[in-house]
N, C-alpha and C positions, 0 to 999 in steps of 0.2 A: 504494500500500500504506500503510496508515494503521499507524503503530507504537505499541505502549500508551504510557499517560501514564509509566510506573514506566520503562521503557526511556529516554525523554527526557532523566528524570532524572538514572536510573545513569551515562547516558552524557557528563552535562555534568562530572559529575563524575571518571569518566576519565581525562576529555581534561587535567582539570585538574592528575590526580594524574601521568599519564603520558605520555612524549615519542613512541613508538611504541606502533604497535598488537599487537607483541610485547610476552607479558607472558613472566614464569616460564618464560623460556628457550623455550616451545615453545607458546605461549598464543596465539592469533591472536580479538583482541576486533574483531569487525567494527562502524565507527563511523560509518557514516552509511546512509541508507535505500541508498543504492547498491552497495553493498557487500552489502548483506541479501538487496535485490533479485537479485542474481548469483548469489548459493551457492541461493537458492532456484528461481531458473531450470534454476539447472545440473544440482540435485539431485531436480529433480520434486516439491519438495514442494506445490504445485497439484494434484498427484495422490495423496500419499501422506498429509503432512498438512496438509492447506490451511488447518487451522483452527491452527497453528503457525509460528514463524520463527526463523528460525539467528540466535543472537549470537554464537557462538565457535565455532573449532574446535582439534581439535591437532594434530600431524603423524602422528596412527595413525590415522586415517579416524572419531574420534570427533566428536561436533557433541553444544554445549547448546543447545537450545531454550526457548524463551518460549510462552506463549501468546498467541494474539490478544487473549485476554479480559484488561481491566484489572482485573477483581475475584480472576482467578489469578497470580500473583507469584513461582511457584515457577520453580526455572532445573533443567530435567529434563535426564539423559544418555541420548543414542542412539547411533548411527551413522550414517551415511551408506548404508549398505547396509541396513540394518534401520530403516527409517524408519516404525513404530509405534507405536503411544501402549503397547499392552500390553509392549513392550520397555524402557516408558521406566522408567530410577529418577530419583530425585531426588536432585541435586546438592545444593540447598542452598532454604529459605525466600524468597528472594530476590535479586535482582541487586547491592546494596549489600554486603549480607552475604557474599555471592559473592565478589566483590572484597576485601574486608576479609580472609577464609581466604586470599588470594591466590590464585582460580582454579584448585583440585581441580579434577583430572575424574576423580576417584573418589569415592563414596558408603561406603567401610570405615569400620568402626569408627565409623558417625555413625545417632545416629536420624534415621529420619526426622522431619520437622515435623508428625507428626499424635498428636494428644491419644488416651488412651484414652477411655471414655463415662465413667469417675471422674474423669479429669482435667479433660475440661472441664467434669462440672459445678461443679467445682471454682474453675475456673478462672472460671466465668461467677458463681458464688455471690462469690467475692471483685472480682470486677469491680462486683458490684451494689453491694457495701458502700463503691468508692472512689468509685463515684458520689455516693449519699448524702452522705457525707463531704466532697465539695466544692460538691453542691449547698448548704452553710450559709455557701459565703462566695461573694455574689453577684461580687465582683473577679477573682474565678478565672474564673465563667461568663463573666464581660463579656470578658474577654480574649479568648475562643475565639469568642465572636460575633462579632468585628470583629478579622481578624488583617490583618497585613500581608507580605504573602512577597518577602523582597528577596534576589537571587541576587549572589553572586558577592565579597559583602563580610564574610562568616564570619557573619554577623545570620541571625537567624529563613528559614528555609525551608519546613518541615515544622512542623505543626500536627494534634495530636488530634482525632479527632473524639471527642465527648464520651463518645458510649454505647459505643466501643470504647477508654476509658481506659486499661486496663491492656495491655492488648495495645503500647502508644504504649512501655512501660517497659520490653520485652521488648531486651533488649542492655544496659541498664541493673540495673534491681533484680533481675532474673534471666533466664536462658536457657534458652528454651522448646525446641531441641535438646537440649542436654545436661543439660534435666529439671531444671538446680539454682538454688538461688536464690545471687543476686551481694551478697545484703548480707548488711554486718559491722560489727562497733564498733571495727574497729582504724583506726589515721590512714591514709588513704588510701581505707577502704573505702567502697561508696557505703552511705548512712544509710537504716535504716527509714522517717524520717519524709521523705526527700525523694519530691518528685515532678515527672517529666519534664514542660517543658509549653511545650517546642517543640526543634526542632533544626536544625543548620543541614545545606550541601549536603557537608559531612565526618562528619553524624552528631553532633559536639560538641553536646551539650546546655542546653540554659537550662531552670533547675529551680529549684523554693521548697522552702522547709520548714516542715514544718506546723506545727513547734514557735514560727514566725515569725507567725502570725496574728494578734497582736496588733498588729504592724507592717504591717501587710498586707502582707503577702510579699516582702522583699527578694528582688532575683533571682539568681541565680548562674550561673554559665558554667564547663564543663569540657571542656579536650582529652582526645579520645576517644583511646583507644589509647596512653596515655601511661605505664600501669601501673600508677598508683597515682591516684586524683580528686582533685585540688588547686582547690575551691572560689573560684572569683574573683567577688567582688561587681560587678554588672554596672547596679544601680539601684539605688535606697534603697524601692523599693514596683514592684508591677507596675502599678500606675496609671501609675505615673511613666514602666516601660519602654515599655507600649504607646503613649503619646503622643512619646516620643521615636523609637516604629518609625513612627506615623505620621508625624513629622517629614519621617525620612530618607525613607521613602516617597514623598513629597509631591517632596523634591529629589531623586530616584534618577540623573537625568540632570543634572543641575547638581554640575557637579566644585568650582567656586569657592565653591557655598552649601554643600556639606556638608560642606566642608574648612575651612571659615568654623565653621557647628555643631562640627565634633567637637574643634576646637582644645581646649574648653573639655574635655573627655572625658581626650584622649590626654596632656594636661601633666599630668595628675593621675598620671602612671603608670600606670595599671592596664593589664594587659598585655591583654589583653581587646581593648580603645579602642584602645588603640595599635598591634593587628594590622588592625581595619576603620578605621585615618587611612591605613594602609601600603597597606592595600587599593585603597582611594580616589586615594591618589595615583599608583594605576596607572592608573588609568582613564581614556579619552581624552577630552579636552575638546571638545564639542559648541556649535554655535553656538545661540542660543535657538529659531532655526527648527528645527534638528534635534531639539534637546529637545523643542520642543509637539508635531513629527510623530511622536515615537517615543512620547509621551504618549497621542496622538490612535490609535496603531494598538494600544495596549494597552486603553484603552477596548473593542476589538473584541473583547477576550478573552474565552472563556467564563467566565461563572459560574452559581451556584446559589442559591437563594435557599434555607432551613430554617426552615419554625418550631421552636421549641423549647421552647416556651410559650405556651399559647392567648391565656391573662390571663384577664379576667374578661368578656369576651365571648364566651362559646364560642359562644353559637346564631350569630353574627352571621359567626365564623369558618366554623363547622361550613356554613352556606348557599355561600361562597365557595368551600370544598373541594366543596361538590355542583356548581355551575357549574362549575365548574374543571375537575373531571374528569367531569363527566356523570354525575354519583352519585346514588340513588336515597339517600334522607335519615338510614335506615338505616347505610347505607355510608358516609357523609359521617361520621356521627357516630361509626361506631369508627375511619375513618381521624384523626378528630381526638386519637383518646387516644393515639396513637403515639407516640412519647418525641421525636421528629424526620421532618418531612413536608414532601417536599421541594415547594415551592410555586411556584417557577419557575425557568426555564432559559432562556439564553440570554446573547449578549453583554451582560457588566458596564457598557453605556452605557445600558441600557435596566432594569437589576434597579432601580432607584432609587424606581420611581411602586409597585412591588410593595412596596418594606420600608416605604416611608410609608402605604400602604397598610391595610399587617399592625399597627401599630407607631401610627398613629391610633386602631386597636381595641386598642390595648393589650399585643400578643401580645411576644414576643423571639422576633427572629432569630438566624440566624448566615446570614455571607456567603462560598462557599466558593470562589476563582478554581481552574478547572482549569487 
């Protein structure tokens, strides 16, 4: 049984926040494929919803379900006994979000996560305008083409995809459930001019302010769920942060090199630094054979390759997109005006002859690890 990617996540995260698979007194989060596997044997969903999988249950015969589908992210309520999509409502937007309410299995008093046909043109009319707006500062783009996803040390996890900007700010500058928007000019509150532009595996955000452009973006870091956003500078520019993600990147398994780097970080104070040195120093130390191997089997991991930007070769693009997918010249040439086209798939030890590829003619990528 293959588990979505969004499940993966939720669940690293979990484990991390919780000691049992009891939650809320009566919450039963099921945390590995065997566990899923069982309530879904036992329950028939092979029969009723195949195209569905239990994460929780609670002690009244209720079950939330996921979907198989990673492009659906919603955490729906049934039962065990009425095991239909027409019965289902919806819990909550997603499995993080889920967790954060602490595990409702009731949908009272909550909209659901669906737009009206004003709200989202609404919603996609101001999405078009943040894009604009950071297409004028190429540092921003560069960032999102070349990220780095390091787990486990409060750093970068989550990354925007560009053409769904604001949707990335939804928990932040406002909340697409309860309809309202989260900013204000008082201290604490999050700012007009910020914007989210990545986050880690608690949600805590790393965001710029656009009133900083002149700086190129110092970065800032905020714990999420704290009450009030208390601003911690986390870089003096985002050039600077992303070459410092690919740093630690680079040593993810070397305990001595990045406890070595971040000295320089964690004496300065900044409480930030000093929660990913604390981090670090949990982590177990690997011999260099173990390190190259655990290198060597992440190379294996899926990725994506994106244009993003043809450049100034389009016919030369537009010919690769007709070979590529067997496109008649026609077809090649509207799939090239697409905002983002995805150009190849497969394990990250192999996307490398593709972006020198694209990136000889000129074009930008972005590199996406699943």
């Amino acid at each position: 049984m293959k588990l979505p990617n969004h499940w993966q996540n939720f669940i690293k995260i979990f484990q991390k926040k919780f000691n049992s698979e009891i939650v809320s007194d009566s919450i039963r989060v099921f945390q590995d494929e065997e566990a899923i596997k069982e309530r879904f044997t036992t329950h028939q969903f092979e029969t009723y919803l195949p195209y569905y999988i239990p994460v929780a249950d609670d002690s009244g015969g209720q079950v939330a379900v996921i979907s198989k589908n990673d492009e659906d992210k919603k955490v729906y309520l049934t039962s065990y006994g009425t095991l239909e999509e027409k019965y289902f409502k919806i819990l909550d937007r997603d499995l993080l979000h889920w967790m954060q309410r602490k595990f409702p299995f009731d949908n009272e008093d909550k909209q659901e996560n669906e737009l009206t046909a004003e709200q989202q043109v609404a919603f996609e009319s101001e999405n078009k305008r943040l894009i604009e707006q950071i297409g004028q500062f190429p540092s921003l783009l560069n960032f999102w083409n070349q990220t780095y996803s390091i787990e486990n040390l409060c750093l970068p996890e989550n990354f925007p995809v560009v053409d769904q900007l604001l949707a990335f700010q939804d928990g932040y500058a406002f909340n697409t459930i309860a309809s309202k928007s989260l900013i204000g000019e008082k201290e604490g509150d999050f700012k007009e001019s910020w914007l989210v532009i990545a986050s880690n595996y608690f949600a805590d955000p790393f965001f710029i302010d656009f009133n900083d452009s002149e700086e190129n973006f110092p970065v800032y870091f905020a714990f999420h769920g704290a009450g009030k956003w208390k601003p911690i500078k986390v870089a003096d520019n985002i050039d600077t942060f992303q070459n410092v993600l690919r740093t630690i990147f680079e040593l993810r398994y070397d305990k001595n090199g990045l406890l070595s780097l971040l000295t320089e970080f964690s004496i300065s104070g900044n409480e930030f630094w000093d929660e990913v040195y604390q981090n670090v120093l949990e982590m177990p130390e690997m011999a260099e054979e173990e390190q190259n191997e655990m290198i060597s089997d992440s190379d294996w991991q899926e990725a994506e390759v994106y244009i993003t930007d043809i450049g100034p070769n389009k016919m030369k693009i537009v010919s690769l997109l007709k070979a590529k997918y067997r496109l008649s010249g026609a077809e090649a040439l509207q799939m090239s005006k697409e905002a983002r086209i995805l150009y190849h798939k497969g394990p990250k030890k192999w996307i490398h002859s593709s972006v020198k590829e694209l990136e000889n003619l000129g074009a930008q990528v972005a590199i996406v690890i699943l």
